[in-house]
Every structure is written in structure tokens, then in C-alpha cells.
C-alpha positions in Angstrom: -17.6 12.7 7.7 -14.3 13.8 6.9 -12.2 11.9 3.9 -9.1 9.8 4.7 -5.9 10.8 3.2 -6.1 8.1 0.9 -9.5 9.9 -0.9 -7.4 13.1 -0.1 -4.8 12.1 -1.6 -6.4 10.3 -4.8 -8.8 13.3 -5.2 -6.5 16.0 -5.4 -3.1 14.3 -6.0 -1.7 16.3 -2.8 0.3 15.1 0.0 -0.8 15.8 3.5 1.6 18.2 4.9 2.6 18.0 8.9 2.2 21.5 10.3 4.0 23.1 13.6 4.3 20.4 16.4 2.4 17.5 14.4 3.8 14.2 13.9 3.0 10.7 12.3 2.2 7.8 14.8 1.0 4.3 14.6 -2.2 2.5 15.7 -2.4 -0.8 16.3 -5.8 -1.9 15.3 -7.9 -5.1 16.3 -7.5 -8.0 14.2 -9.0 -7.4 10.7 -10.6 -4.1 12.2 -8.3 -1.2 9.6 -11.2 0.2 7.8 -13.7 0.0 10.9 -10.4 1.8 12.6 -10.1 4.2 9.5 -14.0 5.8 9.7 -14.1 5.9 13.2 -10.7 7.8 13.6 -12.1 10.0 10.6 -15.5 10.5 12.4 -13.2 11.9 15.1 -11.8 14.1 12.7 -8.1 12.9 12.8 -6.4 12.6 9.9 -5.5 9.1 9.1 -3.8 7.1 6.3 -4.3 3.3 5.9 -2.0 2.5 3.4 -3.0 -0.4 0.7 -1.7 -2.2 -1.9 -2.7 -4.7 -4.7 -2.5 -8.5 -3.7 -3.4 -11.3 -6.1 -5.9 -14.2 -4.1 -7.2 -17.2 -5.3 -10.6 -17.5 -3.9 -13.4 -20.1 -5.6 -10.6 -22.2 -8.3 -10.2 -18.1 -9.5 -7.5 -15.2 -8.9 -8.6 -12.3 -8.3 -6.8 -8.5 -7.3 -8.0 -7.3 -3.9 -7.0 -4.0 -2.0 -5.6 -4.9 1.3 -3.7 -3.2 3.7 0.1 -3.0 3.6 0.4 -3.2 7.4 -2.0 -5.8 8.4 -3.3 -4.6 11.9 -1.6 -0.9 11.7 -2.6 2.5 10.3 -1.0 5.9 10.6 -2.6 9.1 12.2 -1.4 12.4 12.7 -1.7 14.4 16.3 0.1 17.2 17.8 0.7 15.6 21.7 0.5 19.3 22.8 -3.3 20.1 21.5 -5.0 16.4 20.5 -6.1 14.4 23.0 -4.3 11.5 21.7 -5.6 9.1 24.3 -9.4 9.3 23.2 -7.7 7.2 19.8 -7.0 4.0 22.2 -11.0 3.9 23.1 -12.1 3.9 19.5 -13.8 1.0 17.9 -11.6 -1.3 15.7 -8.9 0.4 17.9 -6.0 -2.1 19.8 -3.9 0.9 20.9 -1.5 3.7 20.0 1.9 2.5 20.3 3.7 4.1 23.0 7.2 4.4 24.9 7.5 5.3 28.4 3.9 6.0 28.5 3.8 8.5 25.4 3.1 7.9 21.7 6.2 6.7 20.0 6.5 8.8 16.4 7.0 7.2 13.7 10.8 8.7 12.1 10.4 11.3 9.7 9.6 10.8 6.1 8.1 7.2 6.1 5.0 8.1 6.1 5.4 11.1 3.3 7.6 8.1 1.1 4.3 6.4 0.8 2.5 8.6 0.5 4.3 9.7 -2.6 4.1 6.3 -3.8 -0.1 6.5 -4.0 -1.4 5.7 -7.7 -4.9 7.7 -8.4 -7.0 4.5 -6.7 -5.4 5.5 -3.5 -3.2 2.3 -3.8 0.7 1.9 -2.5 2.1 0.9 -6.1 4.9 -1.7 -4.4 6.2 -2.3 -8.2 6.3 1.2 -10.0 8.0 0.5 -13.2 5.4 -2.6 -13.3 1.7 -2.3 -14.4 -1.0 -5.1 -14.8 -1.5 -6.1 -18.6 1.9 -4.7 -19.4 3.9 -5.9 -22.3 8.0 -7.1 -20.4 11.3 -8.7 -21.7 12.6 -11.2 -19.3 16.0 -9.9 -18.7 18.0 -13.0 -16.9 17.3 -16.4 -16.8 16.0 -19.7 -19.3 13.6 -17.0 -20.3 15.9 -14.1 -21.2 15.1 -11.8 -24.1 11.0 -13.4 -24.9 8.8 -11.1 -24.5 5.5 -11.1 -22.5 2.4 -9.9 -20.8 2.2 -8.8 -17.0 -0.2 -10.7 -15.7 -0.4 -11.3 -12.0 1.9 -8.9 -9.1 3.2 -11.1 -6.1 3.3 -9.5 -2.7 6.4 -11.6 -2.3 8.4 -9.8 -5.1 6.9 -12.7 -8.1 5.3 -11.7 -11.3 3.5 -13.9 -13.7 4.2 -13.7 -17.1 1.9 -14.7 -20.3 4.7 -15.5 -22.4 4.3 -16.1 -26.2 6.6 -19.1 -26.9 6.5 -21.4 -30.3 3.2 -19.5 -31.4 1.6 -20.5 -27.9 1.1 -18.8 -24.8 2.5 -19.7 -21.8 2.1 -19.1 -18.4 5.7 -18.1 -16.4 6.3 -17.4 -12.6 9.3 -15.3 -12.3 11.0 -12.9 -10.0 10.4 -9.0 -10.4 14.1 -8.8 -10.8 14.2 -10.8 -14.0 11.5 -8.3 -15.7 11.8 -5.0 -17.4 9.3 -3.2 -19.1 9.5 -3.3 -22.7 9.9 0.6 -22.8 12.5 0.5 -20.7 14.6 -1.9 -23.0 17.0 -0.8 -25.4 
């Protein structure tokens, strides 16, 4: 079986590199289906990237950090229309369709796909908040809150972070936006 680009890319620390007439395109997959999408695509041997991120969920009174896809319902793979047979990918399992205009795949524009690539941590995760890392110590840097300092504790898909802020010689749990947070490393 050969690896996605995500283990490629985590492995080695390479990006995939489009050669001659090969392009980027974008599968729609059945609802919930990604990863079943991801193996049988690789089984197939295309080369494939389902990009994923971090998300926080609360699941049993708990929260918990779960890898899930950036794109709900969409993954990228690479074909070159002159030599793949890029219809076969519509008739794989976990498969919706290849998106298409005027009857042909539709490429995706150049350089999205490498930009995210780029942006892989060595999990084989999207990092949506670079300067940001779980467990981090931050300065709140606008706001009631300006100038305490805290810990990172929880990473928002919707651009919030939750702060452990130490206040009055107790702890105290802050939701902010990512804006109003700076590492304390990058603080003068």
C-alpha cells in the first residue's frame, strides 16, 4: 500500500513536487467517507493529501483534541489528464466525484495545495495557528486582560483560544480571540 502525502510528508519532511503535465484536483468524497477515500485512492496508487487539523470537542462532560479534516467532504489528488485515467477516481469507495467543468477535472490554482503543505507539523497536521502551541506560556496583548500572562490551553477552529490565566494567586480560565494573544517569546 502506498503512504499518503501526509505520512510522506511527516516521514521525510518533503513536499510532494508536481512533475511535467501533473496538477492538484479536488475530490469530493461521501459524507464522512475522507479516510475510507484516502486508502482506497492510495491502493490505486494516486497520490493523495487529506489535509487535517487540530479541533478541540467536548464529548462525555470532557474536551478532548481530535484530528479532523480541514475540508470536511474534500481531499486533494494529483493526476496528469494526459496519462491517469482520472475517471476510475469517481468509482472508488468513499468517492462522491471529481470536481469537474465542462466535463473535465477542474484544477485546483497553483500553489494552494503546496501552501499547506508547507504548513504540516511532524504529526502530519495543518498547524492553523503557527506562532501558537498547546501548553504554551502567552501575554494577552489587548483587552481587560492585557499584559497577564497565561497558559495555552485549548485552539478554537473558529480563531478562539483558551487561556489558564494566573490572576490574584488563582487560576483562571479565559476565552479569548487569537488576535489578542502573543507568545511570550515573542514579547518584548
Amino acid at each position: 500500500m502506498r503512504a499518503s502525502v501526509e505520512e510522506f510528508a511527516a516521514q521525510s519532511g518533503a513536499i510532494l513536487a508536481l512533475t511535467g503535465q501533473e496538477r492538484w484536483f479536488v475530490v469530493r468524497t461521501q459524507p464522512h467517507r475522507e479516510a475510507q477515500a484516502e486508502r482506497q485512492l492510495a491502493n490505486q496508487d494516486y497520490r493523495i493529501f487529506l489535509p487535517r487539523f487540530r479541533k478541540s470537542r467536548r464529548h462525555a462532560r470532557k474536551f478532548e483534541i481530535v484530528s479532523a479534516p480541514l475540508f470536511p467532504g474534500y481531499l486533494f489528488v494529483i493526476l496528469d489528464l494526459t496519462r491517469d485515467r482520472w475517471r476510475s477516481v469517481n468509482g472508488t469507495h468513499g468517492v462522491d466525484r471529481l470536481l469537474t467543468r465542462a466535463g473535465a477535472p477542474e484544477p485546483v490554482p497553483h500553489g494552494l495545495v503546496e501552501q499547506l503543505l508547507t504548513a504540516i507539523d511532524a504529526e502530519g497536521v495543518v498547524r492553523l495557528h503557527p506562532n501558537l502551541q498547546f501548553g504554551q506560556m502567552v501575554r494577552v496583548s489587548a483587552g481587560p486582560f492585557a499584559g497577564l500572562v497565561g497558559r495555552l490551553q485549548q485552539l478554537d477552529d473558529s480563531g478562539r483560544v483558551r487561556i489558564l490565566l494566573e490572576v490574584l494567586g488563582g487560576k483562571v480560565p479565559v476565552l479569548l480571540s487569537e488576535a489578542c494573544v502573543l507568545p511570550t517569546d515573542h514579547v518584548a
